[in-house]
C-alpha positions in Angstrom: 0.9 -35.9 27.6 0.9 -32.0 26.7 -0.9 -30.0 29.3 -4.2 -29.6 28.9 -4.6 -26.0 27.5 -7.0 -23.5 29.0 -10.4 -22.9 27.8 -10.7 -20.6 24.4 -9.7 -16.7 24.9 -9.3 -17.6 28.6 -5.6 -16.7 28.4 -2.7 -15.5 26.7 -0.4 -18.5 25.7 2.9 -17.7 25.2 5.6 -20.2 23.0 8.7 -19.9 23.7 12.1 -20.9 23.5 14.9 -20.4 25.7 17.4 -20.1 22.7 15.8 -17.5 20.9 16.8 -14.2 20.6 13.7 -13.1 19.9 11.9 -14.8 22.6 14.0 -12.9 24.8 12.4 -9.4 24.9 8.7 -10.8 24.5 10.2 -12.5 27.8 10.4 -9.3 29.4 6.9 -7.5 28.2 4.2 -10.0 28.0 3.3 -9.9 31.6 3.3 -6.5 31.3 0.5 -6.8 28.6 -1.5 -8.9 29.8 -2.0 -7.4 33.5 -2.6 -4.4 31.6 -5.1 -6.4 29.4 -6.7 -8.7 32.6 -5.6 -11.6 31.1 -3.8 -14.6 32.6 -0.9 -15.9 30.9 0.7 -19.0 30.5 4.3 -19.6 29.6 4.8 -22.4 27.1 8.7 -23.8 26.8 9.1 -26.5 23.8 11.7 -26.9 21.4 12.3 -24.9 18.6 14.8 -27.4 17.1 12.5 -30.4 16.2 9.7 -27.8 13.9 12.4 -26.6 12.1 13.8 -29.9 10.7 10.2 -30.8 10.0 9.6 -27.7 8.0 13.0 -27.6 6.4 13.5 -23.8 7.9 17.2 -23.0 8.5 18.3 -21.9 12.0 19.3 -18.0 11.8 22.9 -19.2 13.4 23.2 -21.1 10.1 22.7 -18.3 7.8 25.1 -15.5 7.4 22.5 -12.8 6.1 19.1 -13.5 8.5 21.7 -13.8 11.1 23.5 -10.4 10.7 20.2 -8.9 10.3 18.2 -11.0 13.3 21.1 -9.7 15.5 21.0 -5.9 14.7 17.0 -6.5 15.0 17.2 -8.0 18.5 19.4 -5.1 19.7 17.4 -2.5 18.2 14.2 -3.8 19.7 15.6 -5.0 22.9 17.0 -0.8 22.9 13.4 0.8 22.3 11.9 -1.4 25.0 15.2 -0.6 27.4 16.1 -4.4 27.8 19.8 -5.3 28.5 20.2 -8.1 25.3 24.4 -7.7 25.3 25.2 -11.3 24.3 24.4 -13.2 20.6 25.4 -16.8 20.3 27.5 -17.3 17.7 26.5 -21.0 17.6 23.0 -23.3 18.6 22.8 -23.2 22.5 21.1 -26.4 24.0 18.2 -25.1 25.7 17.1 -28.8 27.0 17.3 -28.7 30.4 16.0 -25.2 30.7 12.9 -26.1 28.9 12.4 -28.9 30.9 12.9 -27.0 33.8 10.3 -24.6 32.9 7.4 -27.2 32.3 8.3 -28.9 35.5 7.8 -25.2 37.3 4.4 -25.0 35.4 1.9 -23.7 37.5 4.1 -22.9 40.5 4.7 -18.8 41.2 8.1 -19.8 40.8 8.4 -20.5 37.0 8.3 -16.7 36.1 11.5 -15.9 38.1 13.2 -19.6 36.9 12.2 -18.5 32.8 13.5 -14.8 33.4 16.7 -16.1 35.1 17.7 -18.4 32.3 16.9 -15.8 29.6 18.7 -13.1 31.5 21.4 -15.4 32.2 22.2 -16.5 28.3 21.3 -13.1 26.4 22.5 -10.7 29.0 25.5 -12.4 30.8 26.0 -14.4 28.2 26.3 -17.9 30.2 25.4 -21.6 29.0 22.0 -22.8 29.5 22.8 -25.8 29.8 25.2 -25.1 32.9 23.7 -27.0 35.3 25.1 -24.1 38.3 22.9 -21.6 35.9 19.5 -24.2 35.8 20.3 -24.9 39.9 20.8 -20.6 40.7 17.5 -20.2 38.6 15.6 -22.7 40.4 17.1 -21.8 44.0 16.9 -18.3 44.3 13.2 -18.3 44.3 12.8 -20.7 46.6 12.5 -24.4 44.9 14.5 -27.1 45.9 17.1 -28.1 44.0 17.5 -31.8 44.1 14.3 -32.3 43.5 14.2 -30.2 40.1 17.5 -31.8 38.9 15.3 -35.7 39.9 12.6 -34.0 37.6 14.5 -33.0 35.1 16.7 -36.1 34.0 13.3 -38.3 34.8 12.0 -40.0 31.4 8.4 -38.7 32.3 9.4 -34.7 31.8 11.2 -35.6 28.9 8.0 -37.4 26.7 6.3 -34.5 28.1 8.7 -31.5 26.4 8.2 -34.0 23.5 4.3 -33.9 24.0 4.2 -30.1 24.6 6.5 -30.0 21.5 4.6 -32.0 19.1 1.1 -30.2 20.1 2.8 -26.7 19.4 3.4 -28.1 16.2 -0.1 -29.4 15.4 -1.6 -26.1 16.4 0.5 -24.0 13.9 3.9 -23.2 15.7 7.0 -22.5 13.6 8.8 -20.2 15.5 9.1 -18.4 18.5 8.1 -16.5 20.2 4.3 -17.4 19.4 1.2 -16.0 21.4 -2.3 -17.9 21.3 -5.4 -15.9 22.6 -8.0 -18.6 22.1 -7.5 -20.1 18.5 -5.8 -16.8 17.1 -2.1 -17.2 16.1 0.5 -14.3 16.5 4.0 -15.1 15.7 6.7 -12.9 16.4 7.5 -10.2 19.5 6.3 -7.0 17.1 3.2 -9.1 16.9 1.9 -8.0 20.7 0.5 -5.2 20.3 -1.9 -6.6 17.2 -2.5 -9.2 19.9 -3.4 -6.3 22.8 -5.8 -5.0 20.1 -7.4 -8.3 19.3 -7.8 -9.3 23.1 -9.5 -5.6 23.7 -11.6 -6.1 20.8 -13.3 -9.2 22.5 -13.9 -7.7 26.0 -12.7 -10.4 27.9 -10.4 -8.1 30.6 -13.7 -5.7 30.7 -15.2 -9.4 31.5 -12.9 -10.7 34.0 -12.8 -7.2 35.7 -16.7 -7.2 36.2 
């Protein structure tokens, strides 16, 4: 079963997959919004792959011109906001494990640090996330045990539940990533943040949780 999302505008829900090069730099600035903004977030892992063969959207590694364009994009934007994006894929990565990984750190202060060192790991080093030394480093280094996430990870309960947290992005709207919720509002795409700051000011919920 997906997990139960928080109540409406209680939170900043971020979508994400490990695979996307956009996801990447919204990786590296949303928790910076939302302290700024008083706002807890929540990191939401599913997989990218399944919404696009349900809405018949090409991948950008499939398509010569979005690609070439995506990857100058990504650098430019990862540049402005002084992240260090030096590796694009030149083929689909499988993101699986790392997603899995991610939901299975969910609520634990150690998923943050586990998310970031898989992203940083793929787009900066330029390393396999499905490497199973990368997925065991991430998981380590902040202090979880390793045997235990690898158990959780190959168990058939984590998988139906990527599939579950999956399917409900997809009923709720999701067709890329990154995506933001904030309550029922929508925001797809990493130069999409700042509309959300504005919208999440505009209802006075930090001034509210700050009282």
């Amino acid at each position: 079963m997906a997990q139960e999302r928080p109540a409406e505008a209680e939170a900043v829900e971020f979508y994400f997959e490990f695979a996307s090069p956009y996801a990447f730099p919204s990786s590296e600035t949303i928790e910076a919004v939302c302290a700024r903004l008083g706002v807890p977030l929540v990191w939401r892992p599913f997989m990218l792959g399944p919404i696009l063969r349900r809405t018949g959207a090409r991948p950008l590694f499939v398509d010569s011109g979005r690609g070439a364009y995506a990857r100058r994009d990504c650098l430019r934007w990862a540049g402005v906001h002084g992240i260090p994006f030096r590796h694009w894929a030149t083929a689909p990565t499988n993101s699986l494990k790392a997603a899995r990984g991610a939901l299975y750190l969910q609520g634990r202060r150690t998923q943050a640090a586990f998310i970031h060192a898989c992203f940083r790991a793929h787009f900066v080093e330029g390393r396999n996330l499905y490497d199973d030394e990368l997925l065991a480093q991430g998981v380590s280094e902040p202090g979880e045990d390793v045997a235990a996430f690898r158990a959780a990870i190959a168990a058939p309960a984590l998988k139906q539940r990527l599939i579950d947290e999956t399917e409900s992005a997809s009923t709720r709207g999701v067709f890329g990533a990154p995506t933001f919720f904030f309550g029922d509002e929508m925001f797809r795409g990493n130069d999409r943040l700042a509309v959300l700051e504005a919208i999440v000011r505009a209802s006075g919920w930090g001034a509210r949780s700050r009282a």
